[in-house]
N, C-alpha and C positions, 0 to 999 in steps of 0.2 A: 646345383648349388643355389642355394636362396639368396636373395637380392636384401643387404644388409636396409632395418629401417631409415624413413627418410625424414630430413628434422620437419617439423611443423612449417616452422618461419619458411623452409624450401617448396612445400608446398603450397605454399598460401601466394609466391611470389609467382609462382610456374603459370601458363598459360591453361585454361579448363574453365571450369564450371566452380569449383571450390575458391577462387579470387572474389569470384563477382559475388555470389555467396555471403562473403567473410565483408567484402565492401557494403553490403545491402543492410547487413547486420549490424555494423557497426552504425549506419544510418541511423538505421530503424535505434536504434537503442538513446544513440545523440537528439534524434525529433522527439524519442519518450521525454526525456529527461528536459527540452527546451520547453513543451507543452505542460507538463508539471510545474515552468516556473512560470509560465501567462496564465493557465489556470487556477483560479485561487481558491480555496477552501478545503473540506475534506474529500471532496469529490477529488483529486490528484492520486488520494490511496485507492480507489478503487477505476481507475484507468489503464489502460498498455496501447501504445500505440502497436499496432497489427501488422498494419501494412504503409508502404506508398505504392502506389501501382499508374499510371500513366493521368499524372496531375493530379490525382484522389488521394489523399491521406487519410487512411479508414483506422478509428479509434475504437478500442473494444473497450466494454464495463460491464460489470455484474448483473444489474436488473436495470427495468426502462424506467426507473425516477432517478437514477443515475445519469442515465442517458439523456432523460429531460435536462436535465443541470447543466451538464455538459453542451447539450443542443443550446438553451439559453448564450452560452458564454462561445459559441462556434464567430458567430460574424468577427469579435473582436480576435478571437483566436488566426481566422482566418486572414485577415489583415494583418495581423504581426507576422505572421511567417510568411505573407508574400514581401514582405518590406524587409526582412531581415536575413531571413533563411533559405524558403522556398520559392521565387517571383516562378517560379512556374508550375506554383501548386495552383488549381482550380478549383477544389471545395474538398468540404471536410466531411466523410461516412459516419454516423458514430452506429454500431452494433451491440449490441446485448447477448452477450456471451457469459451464461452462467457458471460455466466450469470453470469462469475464474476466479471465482470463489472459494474452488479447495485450491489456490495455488498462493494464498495468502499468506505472506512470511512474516508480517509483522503481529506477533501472539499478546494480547489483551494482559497485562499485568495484573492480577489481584492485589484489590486495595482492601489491605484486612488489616489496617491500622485502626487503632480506634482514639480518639480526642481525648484529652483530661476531662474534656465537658459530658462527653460521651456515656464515659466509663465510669460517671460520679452520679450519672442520671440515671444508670444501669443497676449501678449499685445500690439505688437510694431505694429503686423499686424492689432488688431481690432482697432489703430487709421487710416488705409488705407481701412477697410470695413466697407461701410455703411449700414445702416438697423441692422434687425434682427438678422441677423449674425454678424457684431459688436458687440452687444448688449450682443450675445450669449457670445463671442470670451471673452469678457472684464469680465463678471460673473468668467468665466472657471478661466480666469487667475488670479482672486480676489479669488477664492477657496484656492489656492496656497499659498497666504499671510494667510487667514484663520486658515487653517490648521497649518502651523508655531505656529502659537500665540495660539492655544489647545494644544500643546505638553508641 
């Protein structure tokens, strides 16, 4: 007879390897998120803290001018979380990890709005372009009113 499933919550409480695991993670996830609020600029979207491992906080980023940025803002970094969070953290790794790259969640919105100034400047040249590209010019800037009248 097979041994009915066991809840999550029961696992995660029981004595092993899958506690300390689930405690690391939750860590790691909490130092992400405190280093994203001392680090300032856009360098935060391209960060993941990695690890902690015996006093080293090792921080991954996409390319090394990232990594620079980051290195720049490490000393103050490094002081805030020995004062606040970590007093027994001893310094900060940062890594260059490219495949974090394809793991980008946040997707770039198209901005295919176009102005009333835009669309009147577009306009004014597709009555001086003839053909095709007229044609094209005069759509483009008809988009514009379009869009307007759906909002």
């Amino acid at each position: 007879m097979k041994k009915p499933p066991q809840d999550l919550s029961q696992l995660l409480l029981q004595q092993g390897q899958l506690p300390s695991i689930a405690e690391k993670a939750e860590l790691l996830l909490h130092l992400d998120h405190y280093v994203k609020q001392v680090i300032t600029g856009p360098v935060t979207e391209q960060l993941k803290v990695a690890n902690f491992r015996q006093g080293v906080l090792v921080i991954e980023t996409s390319t090394a001018a990232w990594a620079a940025r980051i290195n720049f803002q490490k000393p103050k970094l490094l002081q805030q979380l020995q004062a606040e969070t970590l007093p027994m953290l001893s310094a900060i790794e940062v890594k260059v990890n490219p495949s974090l790259k394809m793991y980008e969640t946040k997707s770039k919105q198209a901005h295919n709005q176009i102005s009333e100034t835009a669309a009147a400047h577009i306009d004014a040249l597709a009555e001086h372009v003839e053909g095709s590209l007229g044609q094209k010019l005069k759509r483009l800037a008809a988009l514009a009113s379009r869009s307007r009248q759906s909002k």
